[in-house]
N, CA and C atoms of all chains as a GROMACS GRO file, in nm:
protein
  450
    1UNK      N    1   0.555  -0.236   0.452
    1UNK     CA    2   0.494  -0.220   0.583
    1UNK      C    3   0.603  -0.219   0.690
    2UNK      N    4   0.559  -0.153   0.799
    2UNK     CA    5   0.653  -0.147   0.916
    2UNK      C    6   0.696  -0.277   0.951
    3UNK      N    7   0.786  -0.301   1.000
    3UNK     CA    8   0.813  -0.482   1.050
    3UNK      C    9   0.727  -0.477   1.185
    4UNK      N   10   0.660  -0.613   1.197
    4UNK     CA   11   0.616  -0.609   1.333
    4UNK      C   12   0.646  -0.590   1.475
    5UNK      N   13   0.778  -0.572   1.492
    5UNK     CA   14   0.840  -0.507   1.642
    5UNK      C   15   0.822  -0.405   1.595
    6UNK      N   16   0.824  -0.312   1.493
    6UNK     CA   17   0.882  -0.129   1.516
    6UNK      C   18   0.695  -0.121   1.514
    7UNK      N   19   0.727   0.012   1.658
    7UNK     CA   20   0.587   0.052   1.652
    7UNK      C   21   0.524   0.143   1.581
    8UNK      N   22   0.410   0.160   1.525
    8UNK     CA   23   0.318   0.238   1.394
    8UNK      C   24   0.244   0.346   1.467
    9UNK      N   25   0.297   0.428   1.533
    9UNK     CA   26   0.203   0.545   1.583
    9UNK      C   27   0.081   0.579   1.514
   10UNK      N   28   0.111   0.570   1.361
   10UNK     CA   29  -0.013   0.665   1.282
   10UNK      C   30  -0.144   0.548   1.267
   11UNK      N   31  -0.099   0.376   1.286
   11UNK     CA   32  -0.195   0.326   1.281
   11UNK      C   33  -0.218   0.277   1.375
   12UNK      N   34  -0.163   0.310   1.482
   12UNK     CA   35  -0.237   0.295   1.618
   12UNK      C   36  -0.324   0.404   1.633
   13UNK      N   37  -0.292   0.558   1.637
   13UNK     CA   38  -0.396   0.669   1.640
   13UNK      C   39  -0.520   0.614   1.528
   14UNK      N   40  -0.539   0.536   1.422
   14UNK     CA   41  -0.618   0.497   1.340
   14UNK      C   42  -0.710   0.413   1.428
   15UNK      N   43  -0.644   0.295   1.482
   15UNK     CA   44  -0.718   0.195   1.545
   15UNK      C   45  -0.812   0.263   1.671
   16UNK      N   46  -0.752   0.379   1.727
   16UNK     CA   47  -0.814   0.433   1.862
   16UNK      C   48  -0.929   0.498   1.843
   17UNK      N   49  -0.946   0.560   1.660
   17UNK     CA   50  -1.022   0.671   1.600
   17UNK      C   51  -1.151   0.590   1.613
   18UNK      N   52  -1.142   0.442   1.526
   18UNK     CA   53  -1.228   0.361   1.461
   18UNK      C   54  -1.362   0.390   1.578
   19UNK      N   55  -1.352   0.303   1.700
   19UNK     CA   56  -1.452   0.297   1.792
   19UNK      C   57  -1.530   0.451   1.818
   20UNK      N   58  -1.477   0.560   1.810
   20UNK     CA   59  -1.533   0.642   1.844
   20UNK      C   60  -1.620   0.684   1.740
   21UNK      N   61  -1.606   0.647   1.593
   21UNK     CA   62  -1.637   0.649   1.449
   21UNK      C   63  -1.758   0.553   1.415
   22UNK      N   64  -1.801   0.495   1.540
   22UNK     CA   65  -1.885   0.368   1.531
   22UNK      C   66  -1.802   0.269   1.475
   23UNK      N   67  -1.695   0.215   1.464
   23UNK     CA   68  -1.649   0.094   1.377
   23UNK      C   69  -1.618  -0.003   1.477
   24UNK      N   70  -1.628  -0.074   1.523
   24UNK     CA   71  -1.568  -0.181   1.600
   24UNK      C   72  -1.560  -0.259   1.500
   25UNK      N   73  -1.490  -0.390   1.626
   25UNK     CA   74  -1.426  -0.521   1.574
   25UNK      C   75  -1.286  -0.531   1.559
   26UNK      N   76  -1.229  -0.411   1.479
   26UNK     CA   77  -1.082  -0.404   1.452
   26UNK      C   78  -0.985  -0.419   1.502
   27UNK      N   79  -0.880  -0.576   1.528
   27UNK     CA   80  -0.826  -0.574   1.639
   27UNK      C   81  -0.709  -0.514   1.626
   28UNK      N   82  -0.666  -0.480   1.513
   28UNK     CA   83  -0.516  -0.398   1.501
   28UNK      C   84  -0.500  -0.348   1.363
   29UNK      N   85  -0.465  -0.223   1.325
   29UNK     CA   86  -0.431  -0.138   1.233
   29UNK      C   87  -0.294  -0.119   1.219
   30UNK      N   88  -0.214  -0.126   1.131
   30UNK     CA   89  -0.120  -0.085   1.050
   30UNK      C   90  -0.084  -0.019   0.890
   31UNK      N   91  -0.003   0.082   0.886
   31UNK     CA   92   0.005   0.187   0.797
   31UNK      C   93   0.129   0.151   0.728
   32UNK      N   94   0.120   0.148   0.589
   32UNK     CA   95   0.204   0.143   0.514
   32UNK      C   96   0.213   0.240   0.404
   33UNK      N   97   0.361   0.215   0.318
   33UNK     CA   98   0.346   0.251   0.204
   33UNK      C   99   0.322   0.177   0.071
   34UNK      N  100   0.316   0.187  -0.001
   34UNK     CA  101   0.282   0.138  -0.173
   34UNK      C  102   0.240   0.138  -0.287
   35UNK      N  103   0.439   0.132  -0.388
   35UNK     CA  104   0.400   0.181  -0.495
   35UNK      C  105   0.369   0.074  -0.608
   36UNK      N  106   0.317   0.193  -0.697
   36UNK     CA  107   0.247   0.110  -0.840
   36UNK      C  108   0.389   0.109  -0.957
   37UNK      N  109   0.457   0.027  -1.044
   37UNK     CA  110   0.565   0.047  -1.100
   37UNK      C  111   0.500   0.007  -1.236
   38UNK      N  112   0.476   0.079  -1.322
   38UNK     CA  113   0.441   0.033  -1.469
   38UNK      C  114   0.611  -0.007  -1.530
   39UNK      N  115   0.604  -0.103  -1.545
   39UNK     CA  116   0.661  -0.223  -1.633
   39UNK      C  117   0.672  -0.159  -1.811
   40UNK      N  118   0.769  -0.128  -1.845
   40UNK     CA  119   0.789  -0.132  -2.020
   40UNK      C  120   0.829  -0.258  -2.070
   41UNK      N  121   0.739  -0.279  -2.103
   41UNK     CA  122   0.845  -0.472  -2.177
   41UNK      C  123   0.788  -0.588  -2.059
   42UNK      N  124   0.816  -0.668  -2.123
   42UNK     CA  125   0.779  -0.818  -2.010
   42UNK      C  126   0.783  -0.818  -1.918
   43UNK      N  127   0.708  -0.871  -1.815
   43UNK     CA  128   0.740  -0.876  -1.641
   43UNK      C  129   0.779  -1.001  -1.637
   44UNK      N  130   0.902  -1.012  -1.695
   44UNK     CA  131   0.999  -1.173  -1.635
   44UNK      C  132   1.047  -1.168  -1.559
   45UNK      N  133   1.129  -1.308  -1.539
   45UNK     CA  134   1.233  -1.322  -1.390
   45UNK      C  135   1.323  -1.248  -1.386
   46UNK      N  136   1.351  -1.159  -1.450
   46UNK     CA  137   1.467  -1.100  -1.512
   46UNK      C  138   1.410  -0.968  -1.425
   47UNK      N  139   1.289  -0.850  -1.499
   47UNK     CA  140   1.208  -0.758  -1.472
   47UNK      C  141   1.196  -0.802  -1.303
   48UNK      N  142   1.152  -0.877  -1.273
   48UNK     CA  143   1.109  -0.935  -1.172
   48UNK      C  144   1.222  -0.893  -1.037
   49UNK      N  145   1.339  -0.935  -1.075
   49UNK     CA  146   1.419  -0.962  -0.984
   49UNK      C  147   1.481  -0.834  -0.970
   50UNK      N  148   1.467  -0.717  -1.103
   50UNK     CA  149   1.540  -0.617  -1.080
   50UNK      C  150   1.467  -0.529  -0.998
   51UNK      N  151   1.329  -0.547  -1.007
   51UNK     CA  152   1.235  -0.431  -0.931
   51UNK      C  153   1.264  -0.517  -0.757
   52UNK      N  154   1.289  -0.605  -0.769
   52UNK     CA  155   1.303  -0.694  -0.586
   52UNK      C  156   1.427  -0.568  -0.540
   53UNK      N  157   1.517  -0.542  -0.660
   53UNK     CA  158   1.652  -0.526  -0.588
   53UNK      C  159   1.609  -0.380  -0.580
   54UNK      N  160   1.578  -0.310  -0.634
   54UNK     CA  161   1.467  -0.152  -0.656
   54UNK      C  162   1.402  -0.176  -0.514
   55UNK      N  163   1.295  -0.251  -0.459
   55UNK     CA  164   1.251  -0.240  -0.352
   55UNK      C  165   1.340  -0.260  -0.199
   56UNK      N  166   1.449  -0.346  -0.256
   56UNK     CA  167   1.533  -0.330  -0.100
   56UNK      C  168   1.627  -0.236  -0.101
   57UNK      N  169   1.699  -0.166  -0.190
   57UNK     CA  170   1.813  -0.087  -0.190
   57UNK      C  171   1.716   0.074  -0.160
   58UNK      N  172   1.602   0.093  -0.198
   58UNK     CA  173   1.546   0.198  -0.258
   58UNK      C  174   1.415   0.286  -0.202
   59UNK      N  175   1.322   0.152  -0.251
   59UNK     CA  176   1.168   0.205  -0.200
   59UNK      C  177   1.188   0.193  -0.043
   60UNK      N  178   1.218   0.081   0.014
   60UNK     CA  179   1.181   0.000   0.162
   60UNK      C  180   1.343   0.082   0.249
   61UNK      N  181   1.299   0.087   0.339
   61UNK     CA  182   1.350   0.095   0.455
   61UNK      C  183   1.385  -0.024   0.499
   62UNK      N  184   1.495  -0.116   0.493
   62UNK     CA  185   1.429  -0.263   0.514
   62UNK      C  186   1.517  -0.275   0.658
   63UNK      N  187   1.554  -0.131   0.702
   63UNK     CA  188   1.604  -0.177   0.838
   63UNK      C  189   1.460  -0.164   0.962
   64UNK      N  190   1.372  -0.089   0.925
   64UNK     CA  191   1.204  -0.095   0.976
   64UNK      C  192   1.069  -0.143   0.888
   65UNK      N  193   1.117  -0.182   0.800
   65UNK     CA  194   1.048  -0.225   0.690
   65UNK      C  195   1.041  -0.329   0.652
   66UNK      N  196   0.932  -0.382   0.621
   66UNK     CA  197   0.942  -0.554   0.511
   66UNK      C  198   0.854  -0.480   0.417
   67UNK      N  199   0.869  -0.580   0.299
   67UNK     CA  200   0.819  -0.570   0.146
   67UNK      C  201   0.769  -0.658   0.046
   68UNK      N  202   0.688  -0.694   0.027
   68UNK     CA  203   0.642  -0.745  -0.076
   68UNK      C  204   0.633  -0.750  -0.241
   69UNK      N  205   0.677  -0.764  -0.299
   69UNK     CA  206   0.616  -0.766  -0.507
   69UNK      C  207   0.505  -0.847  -0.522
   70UNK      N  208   0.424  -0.798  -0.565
   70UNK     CA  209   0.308  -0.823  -0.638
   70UNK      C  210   0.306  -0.816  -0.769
   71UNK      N  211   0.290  -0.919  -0.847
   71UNK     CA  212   0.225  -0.886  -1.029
   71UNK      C  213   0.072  -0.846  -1.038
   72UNK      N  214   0.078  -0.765  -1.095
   72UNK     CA  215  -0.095  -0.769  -1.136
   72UNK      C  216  -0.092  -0.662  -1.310
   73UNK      N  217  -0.160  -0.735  -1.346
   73UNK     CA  218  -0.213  -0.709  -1.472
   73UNK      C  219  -0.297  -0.538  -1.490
   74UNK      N  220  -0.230  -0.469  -1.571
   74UNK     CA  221  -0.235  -0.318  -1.606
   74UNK      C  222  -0.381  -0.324  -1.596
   75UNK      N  223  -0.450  -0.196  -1.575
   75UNK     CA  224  -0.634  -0.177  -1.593
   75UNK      C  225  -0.618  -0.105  -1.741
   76UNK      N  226  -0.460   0.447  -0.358
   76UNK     CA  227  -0.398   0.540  -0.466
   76UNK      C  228  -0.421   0.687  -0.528
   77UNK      N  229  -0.368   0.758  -0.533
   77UNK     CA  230  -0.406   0.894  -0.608
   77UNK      C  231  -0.468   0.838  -0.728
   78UNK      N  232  -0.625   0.876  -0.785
   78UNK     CA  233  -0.664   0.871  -0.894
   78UNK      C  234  -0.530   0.922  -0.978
   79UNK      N  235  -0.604   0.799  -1.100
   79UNK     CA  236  -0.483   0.885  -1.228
   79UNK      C  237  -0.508   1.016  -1.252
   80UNK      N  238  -0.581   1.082  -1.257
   80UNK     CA  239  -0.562   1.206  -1.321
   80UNK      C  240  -0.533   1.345  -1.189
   81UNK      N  241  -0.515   1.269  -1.085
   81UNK     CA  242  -0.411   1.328  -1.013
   81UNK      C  243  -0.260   1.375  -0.989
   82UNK      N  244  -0.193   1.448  -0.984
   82UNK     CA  245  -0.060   1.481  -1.015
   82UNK      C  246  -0.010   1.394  -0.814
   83UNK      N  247   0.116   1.296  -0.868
   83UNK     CA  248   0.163   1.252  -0.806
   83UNK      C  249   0.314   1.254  -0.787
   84UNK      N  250   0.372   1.386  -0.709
   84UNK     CA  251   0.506   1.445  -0.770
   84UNK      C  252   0.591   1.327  -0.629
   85UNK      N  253   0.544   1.270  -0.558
   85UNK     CA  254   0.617   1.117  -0.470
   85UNK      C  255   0.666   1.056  -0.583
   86UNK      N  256   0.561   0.976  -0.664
   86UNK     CA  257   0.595   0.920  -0.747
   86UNK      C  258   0.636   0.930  -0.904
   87UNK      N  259   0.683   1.051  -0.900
   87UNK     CA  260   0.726   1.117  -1.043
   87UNK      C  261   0.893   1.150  -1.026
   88UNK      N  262   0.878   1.193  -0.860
   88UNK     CA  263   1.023   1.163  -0.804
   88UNK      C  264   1.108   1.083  -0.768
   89UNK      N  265   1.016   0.942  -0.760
   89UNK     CA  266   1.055   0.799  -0.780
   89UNK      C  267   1.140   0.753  -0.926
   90UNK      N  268   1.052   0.825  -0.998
   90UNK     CA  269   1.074   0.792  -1.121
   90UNK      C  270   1.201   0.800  -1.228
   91UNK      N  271   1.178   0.924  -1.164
   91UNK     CA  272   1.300   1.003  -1.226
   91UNK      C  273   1.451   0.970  -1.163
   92UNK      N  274   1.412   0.923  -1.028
   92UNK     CA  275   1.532   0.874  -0.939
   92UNK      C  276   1.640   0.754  -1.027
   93UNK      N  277   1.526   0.696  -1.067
   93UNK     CA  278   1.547   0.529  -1.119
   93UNK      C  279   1.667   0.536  -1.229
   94UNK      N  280   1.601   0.539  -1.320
   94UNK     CA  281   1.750   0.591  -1.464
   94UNK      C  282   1.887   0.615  -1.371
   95UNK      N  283   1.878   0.689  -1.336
   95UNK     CA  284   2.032   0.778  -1.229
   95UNK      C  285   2.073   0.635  -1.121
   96UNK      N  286   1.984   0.574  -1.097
   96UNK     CA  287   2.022   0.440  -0.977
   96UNK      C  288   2.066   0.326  -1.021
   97UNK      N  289   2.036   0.308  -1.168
   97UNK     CA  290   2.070   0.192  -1.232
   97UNK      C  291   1.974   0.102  -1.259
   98UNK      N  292   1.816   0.207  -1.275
   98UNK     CA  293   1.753   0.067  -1.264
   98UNK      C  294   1.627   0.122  -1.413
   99UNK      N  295   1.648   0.079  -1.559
   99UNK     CA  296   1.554   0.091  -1.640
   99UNK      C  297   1.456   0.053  -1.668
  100UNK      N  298   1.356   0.065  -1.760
  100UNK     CA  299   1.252   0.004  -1.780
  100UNK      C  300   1.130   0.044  -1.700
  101UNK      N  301   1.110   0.126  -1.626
  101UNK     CA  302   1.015   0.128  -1.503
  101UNK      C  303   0.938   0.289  -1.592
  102UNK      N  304   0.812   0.247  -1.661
  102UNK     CA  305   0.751   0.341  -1.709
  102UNK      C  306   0.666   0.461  -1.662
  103UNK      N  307   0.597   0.416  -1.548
  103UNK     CA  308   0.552   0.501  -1.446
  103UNK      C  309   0.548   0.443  -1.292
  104UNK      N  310   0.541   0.492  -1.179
  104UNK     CA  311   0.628   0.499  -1.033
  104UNK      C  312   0.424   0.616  -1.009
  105UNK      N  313   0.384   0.532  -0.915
  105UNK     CA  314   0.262   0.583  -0.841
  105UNK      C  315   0.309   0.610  -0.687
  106UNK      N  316   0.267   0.640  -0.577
  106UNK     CA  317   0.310   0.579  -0.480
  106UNK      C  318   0.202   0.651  -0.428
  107UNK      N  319   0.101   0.542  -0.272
  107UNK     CA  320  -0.001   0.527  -0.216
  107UNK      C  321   0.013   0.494  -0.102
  108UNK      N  322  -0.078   0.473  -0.044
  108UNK     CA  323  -0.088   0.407   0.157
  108UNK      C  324  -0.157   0.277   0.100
  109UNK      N  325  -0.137   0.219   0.239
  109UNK     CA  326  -0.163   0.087   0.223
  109UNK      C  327  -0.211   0.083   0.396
  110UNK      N  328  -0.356   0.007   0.411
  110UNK     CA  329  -0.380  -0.005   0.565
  110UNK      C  330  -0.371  -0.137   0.604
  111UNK      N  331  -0.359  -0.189   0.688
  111UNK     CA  332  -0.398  -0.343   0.686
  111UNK      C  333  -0.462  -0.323   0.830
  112UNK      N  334  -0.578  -0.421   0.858
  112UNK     CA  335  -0.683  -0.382   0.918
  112UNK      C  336  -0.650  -0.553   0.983
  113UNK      N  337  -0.670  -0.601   1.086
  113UNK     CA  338  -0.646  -0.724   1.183
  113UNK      C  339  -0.854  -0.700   1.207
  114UNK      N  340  -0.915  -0.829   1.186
  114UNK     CA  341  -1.075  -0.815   1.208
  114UNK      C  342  -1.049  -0.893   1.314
  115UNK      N  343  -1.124  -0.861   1.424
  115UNK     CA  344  -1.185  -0.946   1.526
  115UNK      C  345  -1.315  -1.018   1.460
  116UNK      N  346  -1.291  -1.172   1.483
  116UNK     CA  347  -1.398  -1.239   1.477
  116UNK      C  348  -1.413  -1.238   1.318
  117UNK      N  349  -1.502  -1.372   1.233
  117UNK     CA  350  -1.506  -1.378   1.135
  117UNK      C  351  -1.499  -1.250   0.974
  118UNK      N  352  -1.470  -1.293   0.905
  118UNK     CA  353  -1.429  -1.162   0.780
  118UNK      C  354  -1.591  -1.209   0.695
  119UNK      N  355  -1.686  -1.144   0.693
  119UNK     CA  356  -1.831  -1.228   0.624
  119UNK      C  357  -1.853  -1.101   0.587
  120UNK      N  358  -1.931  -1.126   0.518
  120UNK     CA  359  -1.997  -0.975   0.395
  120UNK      C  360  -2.019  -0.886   0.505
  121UNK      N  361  -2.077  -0.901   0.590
  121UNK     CA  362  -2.122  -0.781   0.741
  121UNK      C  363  -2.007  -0.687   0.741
  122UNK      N  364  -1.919  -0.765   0.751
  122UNK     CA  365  -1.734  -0.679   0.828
  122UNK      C  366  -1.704  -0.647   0.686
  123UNK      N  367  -1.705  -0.690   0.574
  123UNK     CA  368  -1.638  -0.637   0.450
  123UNK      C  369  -1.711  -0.475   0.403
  124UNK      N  370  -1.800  -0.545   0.449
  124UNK     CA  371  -1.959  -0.375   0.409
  124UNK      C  372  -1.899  -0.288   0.493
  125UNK      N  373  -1.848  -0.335   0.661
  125UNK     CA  374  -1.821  -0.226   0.723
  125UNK      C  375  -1.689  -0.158   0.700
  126UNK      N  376  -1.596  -0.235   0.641
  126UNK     CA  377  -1.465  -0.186   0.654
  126UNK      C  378  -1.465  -0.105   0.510
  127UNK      N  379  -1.498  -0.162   0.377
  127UNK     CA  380  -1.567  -0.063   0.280
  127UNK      C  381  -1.587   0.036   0.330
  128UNK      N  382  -1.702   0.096   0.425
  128UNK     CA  383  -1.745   0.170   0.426
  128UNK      C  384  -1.639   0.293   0.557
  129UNK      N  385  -1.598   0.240   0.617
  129UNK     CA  386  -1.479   0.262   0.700
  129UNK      C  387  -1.352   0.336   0.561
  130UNK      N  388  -1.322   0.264   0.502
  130UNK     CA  389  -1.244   0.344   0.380
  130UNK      C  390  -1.309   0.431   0.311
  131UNK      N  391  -1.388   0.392   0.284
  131UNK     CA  392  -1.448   0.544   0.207
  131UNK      C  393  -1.537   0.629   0.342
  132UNK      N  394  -1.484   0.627   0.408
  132UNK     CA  395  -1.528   0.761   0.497
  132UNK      C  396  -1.452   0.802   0.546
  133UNK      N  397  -1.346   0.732   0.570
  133UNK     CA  398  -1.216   0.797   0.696
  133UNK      C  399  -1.098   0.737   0.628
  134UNK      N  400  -1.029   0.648   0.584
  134UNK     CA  401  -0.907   0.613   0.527
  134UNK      C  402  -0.878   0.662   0.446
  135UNK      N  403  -0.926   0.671   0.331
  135UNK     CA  404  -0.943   0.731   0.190
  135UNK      C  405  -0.988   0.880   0.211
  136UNK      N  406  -0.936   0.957   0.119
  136UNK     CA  407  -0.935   1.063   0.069
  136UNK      C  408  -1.010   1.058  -0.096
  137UNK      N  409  -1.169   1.019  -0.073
  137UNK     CA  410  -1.227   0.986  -0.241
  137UNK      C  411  -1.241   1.093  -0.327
  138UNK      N  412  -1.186   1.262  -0.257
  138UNK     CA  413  -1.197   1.326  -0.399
  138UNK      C  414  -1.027   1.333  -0.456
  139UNK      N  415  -0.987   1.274  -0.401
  139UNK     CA  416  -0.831   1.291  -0.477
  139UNK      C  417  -0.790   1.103  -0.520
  140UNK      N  418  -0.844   0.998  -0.382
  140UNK     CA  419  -0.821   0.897  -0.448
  140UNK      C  420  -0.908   0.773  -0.422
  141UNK      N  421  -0.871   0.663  -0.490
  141UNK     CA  422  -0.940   0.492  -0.488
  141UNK      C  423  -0.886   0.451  -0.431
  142UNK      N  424  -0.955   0.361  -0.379
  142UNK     CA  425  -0.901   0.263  -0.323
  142UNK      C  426  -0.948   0.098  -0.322
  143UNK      N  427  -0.899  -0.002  -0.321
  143UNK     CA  428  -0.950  -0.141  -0.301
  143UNK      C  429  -0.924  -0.178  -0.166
  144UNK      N  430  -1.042  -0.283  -0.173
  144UNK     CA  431  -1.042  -0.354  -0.044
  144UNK      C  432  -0.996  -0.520  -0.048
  145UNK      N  433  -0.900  -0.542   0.009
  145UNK     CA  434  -0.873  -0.710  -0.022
  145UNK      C  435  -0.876  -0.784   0.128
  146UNK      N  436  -0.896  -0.911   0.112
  146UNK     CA  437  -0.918  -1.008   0.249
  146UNK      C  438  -0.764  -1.094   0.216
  147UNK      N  439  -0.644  -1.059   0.346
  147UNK     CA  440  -0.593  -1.163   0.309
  147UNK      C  441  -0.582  -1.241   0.411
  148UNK      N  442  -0.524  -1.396   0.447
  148UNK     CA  443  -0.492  -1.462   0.545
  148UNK      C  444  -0.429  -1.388   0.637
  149UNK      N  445  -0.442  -1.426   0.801
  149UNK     CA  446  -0.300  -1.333   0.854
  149UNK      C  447  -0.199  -1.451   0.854
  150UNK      N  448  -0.086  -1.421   0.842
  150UNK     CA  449   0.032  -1.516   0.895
  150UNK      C  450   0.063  -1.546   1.053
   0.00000   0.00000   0.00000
């Protein structure tokens, strides 16, 4: 996601859409990206730490960007 | 997310990136939007029905993809 100082044009035009869409309530919208990484082999600390270093060198922008890892279990 | 049986050449170009960057193991590379929605006033089945329904009418794109809806804390 964008870091919270850099401003999100596309989810501000989102937030402005909502009310006219009937949606209220929404006090603020933000737009991100995010990917899905299928895992071959164990998701250890090991797996773990290499996809962290994959998300800051790579996926993220981390000079306008913050990032998160999530585990979740394959469907 | 792009349904699976959607062709996702973002994340096929992710993929392929990886090997060449130094980074193995990563079997498949999806890549999606992500909204995060700020609710005014309590998050209760009312606002979850509406924002549901808010994604599948205007966020989402449901003949190409899915999507989930999650409640998290704000920080």
């Amino acid at each position: 996601m964008l870091k919270p100082e850099i401003l999100d044009p596309q989810g501000q035009a989102v937030q402005r859409a909502l009310p006219r869409l009937g949606f209220d309530g929404i006090a603020d919208v933000r737009q991100g990206k995010r990917f899905e990484l299928e895992v071959a082999g164990p998701v250890d600390d090991a797996a773990l730490a290499r996809i962290h270093e994959m998300a800051e060198t790579f996926l993220a922008n981390t000079v306008i960007e913050d990032f998160t890892v999530k585990v979740e279990e394959s469907k």
